[in-house]
C-alpha positions in Angstrom: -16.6 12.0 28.5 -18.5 10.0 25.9 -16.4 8.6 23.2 -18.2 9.0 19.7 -18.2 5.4 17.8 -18.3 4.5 13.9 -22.2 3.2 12.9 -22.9 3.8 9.4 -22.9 2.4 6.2 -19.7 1.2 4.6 -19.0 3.5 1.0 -18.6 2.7 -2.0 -14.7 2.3 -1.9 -14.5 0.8 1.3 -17.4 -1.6 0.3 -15.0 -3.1 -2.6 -12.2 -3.3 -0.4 -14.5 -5.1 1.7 -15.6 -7.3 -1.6 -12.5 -8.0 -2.2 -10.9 -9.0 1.3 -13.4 -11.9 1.2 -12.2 -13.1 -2.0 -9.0 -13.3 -1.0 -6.8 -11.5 1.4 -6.4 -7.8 1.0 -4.0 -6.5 3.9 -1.7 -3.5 4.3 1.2 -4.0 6.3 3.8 -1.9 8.6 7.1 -3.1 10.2 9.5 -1.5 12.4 12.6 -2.8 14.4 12.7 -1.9 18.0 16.2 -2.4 19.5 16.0 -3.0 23.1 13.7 -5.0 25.7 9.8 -4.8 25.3 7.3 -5.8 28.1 4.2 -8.0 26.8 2.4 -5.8 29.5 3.6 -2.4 27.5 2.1 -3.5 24.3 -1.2 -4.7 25.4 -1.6 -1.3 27.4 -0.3 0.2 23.9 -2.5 -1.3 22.0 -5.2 -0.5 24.3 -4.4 3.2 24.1 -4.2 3.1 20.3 -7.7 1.6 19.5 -9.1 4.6 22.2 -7.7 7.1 19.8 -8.8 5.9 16.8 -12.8 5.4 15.8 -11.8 3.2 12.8 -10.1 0.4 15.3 -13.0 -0.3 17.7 -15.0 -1.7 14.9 -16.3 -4.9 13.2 -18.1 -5.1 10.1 -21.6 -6.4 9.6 -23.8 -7.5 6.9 -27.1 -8.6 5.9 -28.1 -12.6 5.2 -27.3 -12.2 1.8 -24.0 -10.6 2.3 -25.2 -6.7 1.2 -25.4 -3.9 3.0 -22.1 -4.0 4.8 -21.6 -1.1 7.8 -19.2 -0.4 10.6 -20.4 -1.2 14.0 -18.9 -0.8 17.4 -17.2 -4.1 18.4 -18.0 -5.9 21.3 -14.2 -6.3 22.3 -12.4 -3.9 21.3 -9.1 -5.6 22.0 -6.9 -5.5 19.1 -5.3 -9.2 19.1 -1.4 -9.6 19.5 1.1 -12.7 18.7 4.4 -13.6 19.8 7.1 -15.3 17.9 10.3 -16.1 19.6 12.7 -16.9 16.6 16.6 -18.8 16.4 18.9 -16.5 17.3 20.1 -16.1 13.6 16.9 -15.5 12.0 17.4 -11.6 11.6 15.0 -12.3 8.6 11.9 -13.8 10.6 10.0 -11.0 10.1 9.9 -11.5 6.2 9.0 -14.3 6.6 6.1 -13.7 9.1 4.7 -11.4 6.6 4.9 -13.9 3.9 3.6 -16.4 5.0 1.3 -15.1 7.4 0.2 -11.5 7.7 -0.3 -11.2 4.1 -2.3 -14.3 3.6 -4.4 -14.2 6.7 -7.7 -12.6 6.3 -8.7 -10.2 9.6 -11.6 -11.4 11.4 -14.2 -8.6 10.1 -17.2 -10.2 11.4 -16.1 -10.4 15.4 -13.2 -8.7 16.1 -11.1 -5.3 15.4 -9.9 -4.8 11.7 -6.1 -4.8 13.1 -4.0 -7.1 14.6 0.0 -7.7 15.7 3.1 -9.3 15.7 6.1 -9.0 18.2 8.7 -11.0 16.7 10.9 -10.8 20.3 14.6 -11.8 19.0 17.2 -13.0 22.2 14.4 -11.9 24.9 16.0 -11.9 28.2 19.6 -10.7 27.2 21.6 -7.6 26.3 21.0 -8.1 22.6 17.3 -8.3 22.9 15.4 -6.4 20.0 11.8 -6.7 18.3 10.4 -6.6 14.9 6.9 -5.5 15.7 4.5 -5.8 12.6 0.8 -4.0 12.5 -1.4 -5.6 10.1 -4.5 -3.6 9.0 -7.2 -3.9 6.6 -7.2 -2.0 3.8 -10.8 -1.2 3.9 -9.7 1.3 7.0 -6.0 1.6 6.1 -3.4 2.4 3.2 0.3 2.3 3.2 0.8 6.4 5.3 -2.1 4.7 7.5 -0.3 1.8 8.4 2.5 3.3 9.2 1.3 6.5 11.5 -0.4 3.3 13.4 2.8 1.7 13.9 4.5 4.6 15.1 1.9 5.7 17.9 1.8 2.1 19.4 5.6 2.9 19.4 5.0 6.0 21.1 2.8 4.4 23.6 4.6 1.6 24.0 7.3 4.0 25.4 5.5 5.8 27.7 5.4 9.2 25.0 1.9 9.0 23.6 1.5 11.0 20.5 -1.2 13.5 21.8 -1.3 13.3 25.6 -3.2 10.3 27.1 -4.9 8.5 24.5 -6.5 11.5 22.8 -10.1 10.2 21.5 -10.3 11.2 17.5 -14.2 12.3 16.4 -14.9 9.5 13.7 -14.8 11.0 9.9 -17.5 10.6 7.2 -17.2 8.5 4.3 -14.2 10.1 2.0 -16.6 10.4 -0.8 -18.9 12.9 1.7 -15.7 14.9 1.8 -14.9 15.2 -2.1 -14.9 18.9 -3.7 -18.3 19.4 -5.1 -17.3 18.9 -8.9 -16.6 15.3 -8.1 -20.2 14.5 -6.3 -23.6 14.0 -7.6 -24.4 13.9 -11.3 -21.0 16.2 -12.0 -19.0 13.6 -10.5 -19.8 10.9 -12.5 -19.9 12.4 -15.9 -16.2 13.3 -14.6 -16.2 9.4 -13.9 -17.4 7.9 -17.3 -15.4 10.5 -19.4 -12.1 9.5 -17.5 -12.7 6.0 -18.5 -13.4 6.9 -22.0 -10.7 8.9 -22.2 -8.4 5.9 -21.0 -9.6 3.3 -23.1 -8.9 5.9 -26.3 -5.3 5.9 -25.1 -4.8 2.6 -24.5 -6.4 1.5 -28.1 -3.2 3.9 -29.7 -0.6 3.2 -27.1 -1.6 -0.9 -26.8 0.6 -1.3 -23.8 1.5 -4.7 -22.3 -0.2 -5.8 -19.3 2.0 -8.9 -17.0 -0.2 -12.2 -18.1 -0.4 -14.9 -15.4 1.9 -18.1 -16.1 -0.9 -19.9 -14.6 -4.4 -19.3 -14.2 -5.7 -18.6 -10.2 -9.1 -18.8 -9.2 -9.8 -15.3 -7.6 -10.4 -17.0 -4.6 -7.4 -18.9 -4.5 -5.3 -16.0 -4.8 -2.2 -16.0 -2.0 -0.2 -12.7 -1.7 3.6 -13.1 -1.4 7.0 -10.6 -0.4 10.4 -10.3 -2.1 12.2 -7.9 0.0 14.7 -5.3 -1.4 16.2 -1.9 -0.4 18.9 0.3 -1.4 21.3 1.6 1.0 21.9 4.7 2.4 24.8 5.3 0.3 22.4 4.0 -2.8 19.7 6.7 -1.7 22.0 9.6 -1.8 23.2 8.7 -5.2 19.4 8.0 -6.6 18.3 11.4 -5.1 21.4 13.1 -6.6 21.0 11.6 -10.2 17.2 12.7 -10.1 17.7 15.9 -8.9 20.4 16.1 -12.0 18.2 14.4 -14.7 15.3 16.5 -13.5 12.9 13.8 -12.6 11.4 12.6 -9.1 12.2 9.0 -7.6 8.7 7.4 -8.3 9.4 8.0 -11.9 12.7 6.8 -11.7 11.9 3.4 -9.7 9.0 3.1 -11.9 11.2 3.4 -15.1 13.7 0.5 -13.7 10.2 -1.6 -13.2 8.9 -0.9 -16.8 12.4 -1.9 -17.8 12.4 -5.0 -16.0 9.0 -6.4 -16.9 9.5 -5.4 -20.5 12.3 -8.1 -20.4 10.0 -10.4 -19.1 6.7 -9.7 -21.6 8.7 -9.0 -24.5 12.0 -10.0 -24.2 14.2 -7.6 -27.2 11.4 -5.8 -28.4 10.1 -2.6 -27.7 6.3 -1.3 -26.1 4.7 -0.2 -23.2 3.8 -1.9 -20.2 0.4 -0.5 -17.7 2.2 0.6 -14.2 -0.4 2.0 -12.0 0.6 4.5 -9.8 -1.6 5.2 -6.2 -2.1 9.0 -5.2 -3.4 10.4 -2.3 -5.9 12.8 -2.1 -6.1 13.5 1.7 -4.9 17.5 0.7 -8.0 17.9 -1.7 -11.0 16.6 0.7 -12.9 19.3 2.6 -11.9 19.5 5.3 -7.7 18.2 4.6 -7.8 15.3 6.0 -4.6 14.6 8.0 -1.9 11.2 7.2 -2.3 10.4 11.1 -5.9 10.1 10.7 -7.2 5.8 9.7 -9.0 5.1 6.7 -7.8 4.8 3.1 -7.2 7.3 0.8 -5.1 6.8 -2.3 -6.5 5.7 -5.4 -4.5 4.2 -8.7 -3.9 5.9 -11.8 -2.9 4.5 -14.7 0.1 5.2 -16.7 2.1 3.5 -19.9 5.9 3.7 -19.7 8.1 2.5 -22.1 10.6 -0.4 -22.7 13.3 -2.3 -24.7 16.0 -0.1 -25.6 15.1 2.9 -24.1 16.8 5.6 -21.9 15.3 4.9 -18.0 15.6 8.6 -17.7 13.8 9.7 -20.7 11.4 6.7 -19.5 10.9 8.6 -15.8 10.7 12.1 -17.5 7.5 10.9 -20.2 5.5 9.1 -16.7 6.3 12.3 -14.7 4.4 14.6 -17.0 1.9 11.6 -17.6 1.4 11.5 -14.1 1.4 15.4 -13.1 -1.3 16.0 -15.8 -3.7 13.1 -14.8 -3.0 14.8 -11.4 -4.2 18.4 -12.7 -7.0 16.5 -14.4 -8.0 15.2 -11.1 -8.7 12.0 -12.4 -8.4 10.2 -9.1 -10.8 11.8 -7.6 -12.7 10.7 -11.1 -11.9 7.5 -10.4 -13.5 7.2 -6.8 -17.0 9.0 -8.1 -16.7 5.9 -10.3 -16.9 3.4 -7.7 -20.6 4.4 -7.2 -21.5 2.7 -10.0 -19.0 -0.1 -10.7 -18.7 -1.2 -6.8 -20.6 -4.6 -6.4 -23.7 -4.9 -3.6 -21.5 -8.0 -2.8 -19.3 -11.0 -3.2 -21.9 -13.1 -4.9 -22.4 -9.9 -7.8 -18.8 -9.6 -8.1 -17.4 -12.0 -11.0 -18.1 -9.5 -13.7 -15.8 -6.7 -12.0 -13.1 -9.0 -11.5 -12.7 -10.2 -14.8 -12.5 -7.2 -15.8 -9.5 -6.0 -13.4 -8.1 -8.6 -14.9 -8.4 -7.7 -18.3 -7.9 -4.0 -18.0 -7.4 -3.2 -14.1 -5.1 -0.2 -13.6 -3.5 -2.1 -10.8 -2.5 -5.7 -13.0 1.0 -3.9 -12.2 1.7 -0.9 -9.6 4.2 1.0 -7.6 3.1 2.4 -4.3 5.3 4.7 -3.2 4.9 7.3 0.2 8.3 8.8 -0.3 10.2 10.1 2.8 8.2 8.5 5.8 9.7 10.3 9.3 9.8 7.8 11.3 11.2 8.6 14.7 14.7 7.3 15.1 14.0 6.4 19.0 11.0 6.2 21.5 12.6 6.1 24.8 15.5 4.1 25.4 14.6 2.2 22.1 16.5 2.8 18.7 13.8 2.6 16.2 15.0 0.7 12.0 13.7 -0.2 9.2 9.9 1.1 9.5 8.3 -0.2 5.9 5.5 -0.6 4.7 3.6 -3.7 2.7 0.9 -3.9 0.5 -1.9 -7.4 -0.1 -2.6 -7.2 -3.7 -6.1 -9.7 -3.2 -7.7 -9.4 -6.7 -6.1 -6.3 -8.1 -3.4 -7.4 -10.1 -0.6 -9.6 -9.8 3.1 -7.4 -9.1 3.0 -5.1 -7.0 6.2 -2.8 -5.4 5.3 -0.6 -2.4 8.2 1.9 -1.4 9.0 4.3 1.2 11.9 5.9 2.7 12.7 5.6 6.3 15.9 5.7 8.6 17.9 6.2 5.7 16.6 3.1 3.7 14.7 2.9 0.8 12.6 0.2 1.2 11.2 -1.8 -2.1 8.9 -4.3 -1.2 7.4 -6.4 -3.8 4.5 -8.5 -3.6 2.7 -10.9 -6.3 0.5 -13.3 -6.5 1.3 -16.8 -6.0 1.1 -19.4 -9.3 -0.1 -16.2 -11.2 3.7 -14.9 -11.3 6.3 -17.8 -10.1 8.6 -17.6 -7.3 11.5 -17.2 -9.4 9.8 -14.4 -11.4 9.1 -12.4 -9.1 12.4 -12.7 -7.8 14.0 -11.8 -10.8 11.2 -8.6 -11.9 12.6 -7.8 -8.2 16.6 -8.4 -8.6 15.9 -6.6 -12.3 14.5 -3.7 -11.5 16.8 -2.9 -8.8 20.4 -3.8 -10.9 18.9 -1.7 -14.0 18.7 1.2 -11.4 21.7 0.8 -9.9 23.7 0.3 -13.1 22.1 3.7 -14.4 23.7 5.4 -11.0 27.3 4.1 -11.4 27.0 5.3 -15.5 28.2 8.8 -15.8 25.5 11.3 -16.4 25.2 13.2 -20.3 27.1 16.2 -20.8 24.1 17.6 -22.7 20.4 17.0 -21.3 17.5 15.8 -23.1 14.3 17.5 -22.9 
């Protein structure tokens, strides 16, 4: 059977992920604890049989001399790389710090090799306590957070001798996303869509004049070093959240969002009232022609904007206002907007790319954002193996400098949070993190109104 390969020409969007990978590392992340023994032999053959199903991970990226014209082409070795780490016993937390200090500040190898690699963090190998953490890093120019994951879970699958479609079922490769947009949001349409989004956002944010988080110390962009704060809430927490939302009629992502808002407003303007930018990803696989399906690589979410309140403010009121904000931007389409943009504002390369990131930095949707997937179903075992803990992590690169990526999985939310290093300090990050969870979890232990606003 001949196997169809990815040669073409890299789009727009996944040109400036590209960009922006070179200027400093732009990874997305997935993590999942594997309780049980786990033969080095397994997860090359694993790996093996999940590069022959996807397109997307038997390729490199290749350029012209002056760095332009980037496209995918078939790599000679297809062989996505894989590292071991053997831990102390009593580092349960290893793979934190894995991620922190290596996944997320490790560019790929774009030029040479595959555009994934891994990490088997094998804890007590050899005994009756043996489990992994295994950790899938991917680039975001062919990955987002629902990618990462669905990765992670069929080299799970494969690993245990259950592949996900039969025996390494070979995908057709996909055209570009923006090949597959509805027709309003192509051609000339598109981006007079495009420009009279912007417009329309700049308008708002000349009334609103919302807050954006201002580095304590200047980084070069190409200096700029992604790192992880890890938090969750328990299952026990979960229930409560989902029960308090349900009540106060608003979703989760406005809710966590809300506790963030509330959190950085303490830091930007301590005792004072405003808004703060939050941008929010959405994806948009459900409104391509054809649907593109979550198991499918390749990245498709895009950030909207948004303006919550703080200072002395009720968090639910706060999650109700960036609901509607976010569900009419949605009926607005202005994601999809937002990608017909990237036609024009996308760089030819690194070298013409100073002017767009100075302006991310002055008005970037993304200077502060909360990814969040929702309920992730990630199988609870793959053969004899008890599966935990499957999260995902997000490289923030040159796109702002706080980011919180979120999903549930096994009964955990998971709240990652990610900044850049010097821009926002250890110990701020740390406490926007700590913050944002105790102002949620003091709103879940307050009784709720006996009369509803709104």
């Amino acid at each position: 059977m001949t196997v169809a390969e990815v040669h073409r020409p890299l789009s727009p969007m996944e040109r400036w992920y590209w960009i922006a990978d070179q200027i400093s590392p732009l990874n997305v992340i997935a993590r999942v604890r594997l309780s049980g023994a786990l033969a080095e032999s397994a997860l090359t053959r694993a790996a093996a049989d999940l590069a022959a199903e996807h397109p997307l991970l038997r390729v490199s990226i290749a350029a012209d001399a002056e760095g332009r014209n980037p496209e995918f082409v078939p790599v000679y070795n297809p062989e996505i790389p894989i590292r071991t780490v053997t831990p102390t016993a009593a580092a349960t937390d290893a793979w934190e710090y894995e991620v922190d200090t290596t996944e997320l500040g490790t560019a790929l190898d774009w030029r040479t090799r595959p555009l994934a690699r891994i990490v088997d963090i094998a804890h007590q190998p050899g005994t009756p306590g043996e489990y992994h953490d295994l950790i899938l890093t991917v680039s975001h120019v062919i990955a987002d957070g629902t990618t990462a994951l669905a990765l992670l879970r069929d080299l799970v699958e494969y690993a245990a001798g259950n592949p996900p479609d039969g025996p390494a079922a070979h995908r057709p490769p996909l055209p570009p996303l923006e090949e597959l947009l509805p027709s309003g949001f192509q051609g000339v349409r598109g981006l007079i869509r495009a420009v009279g989004t912007a417009i329309a956002d700049q308008a708002v944010s000349l009334v609103t004049r919302p807050r954006r988080l201002e580095p304590q110390t200047v980084v070069d962009a190409h200096s700029r070093r992604t790192r992880l704060w890890h938090r969750e809430l328990s299952g026990d927490q979960l229930e409560a959240l989902i029960e308090r939302c349900r009540a106060e009629g608003v979703t989760v992502h406005g809710a966590l969002t809300a506790a963030m808002a509330l959190a950085l407003g303490r830091a930007v303007a301590p005792g004072q009232n405003g808004r703060i930018g939050i941008g929010s990803p959405i994806d948009f696989r459900g409104e391509l022609h054809p649907v593109v399906s979550p198991d499918e690589a390749g990245a498709y979410v895009c950030t909207v904007p948004s303006f919550p309140r703080f200072g002395e403010v009720d968090l639910w009121d706060v999650a109700r206002e960036l609901n509607q904000d976010l569900l009419r931007r949605k009926r607005f389409r202005q994601h999809l907007a937002l990608i017909a943009l990237l036609r024009l504002a996308t760089p030819e390369s690194v070298s013409a790319s100073a002017r767009t990131v100075a302006l991310l930095d002055q008005r970037g949707p993304g200077n502060v954002c909360i990814s969040n997937i929702g309920r992730y179903d990630f199988p609870e075992k793959a053969g004899d193996w008890v599966l935990s803990g499957a999260q995902f992590i997000a490289g923030i690169s040159i796109s702002g400098y706080f980011v919180a990526t979120v999903n549930t999985s096994h009964g955990v939310l998971h709240w990652n949070f990610t900044y850049i290093e010097g821009a926002v300090s250890d110990a701020r990050a740390r406490q926007l993190a700590d913050d944002s969870l105790e102002i949620l979890s003091r709103e879940l232990t307050r009784p709720e109104p006996a009369v509803r606003k709104g």
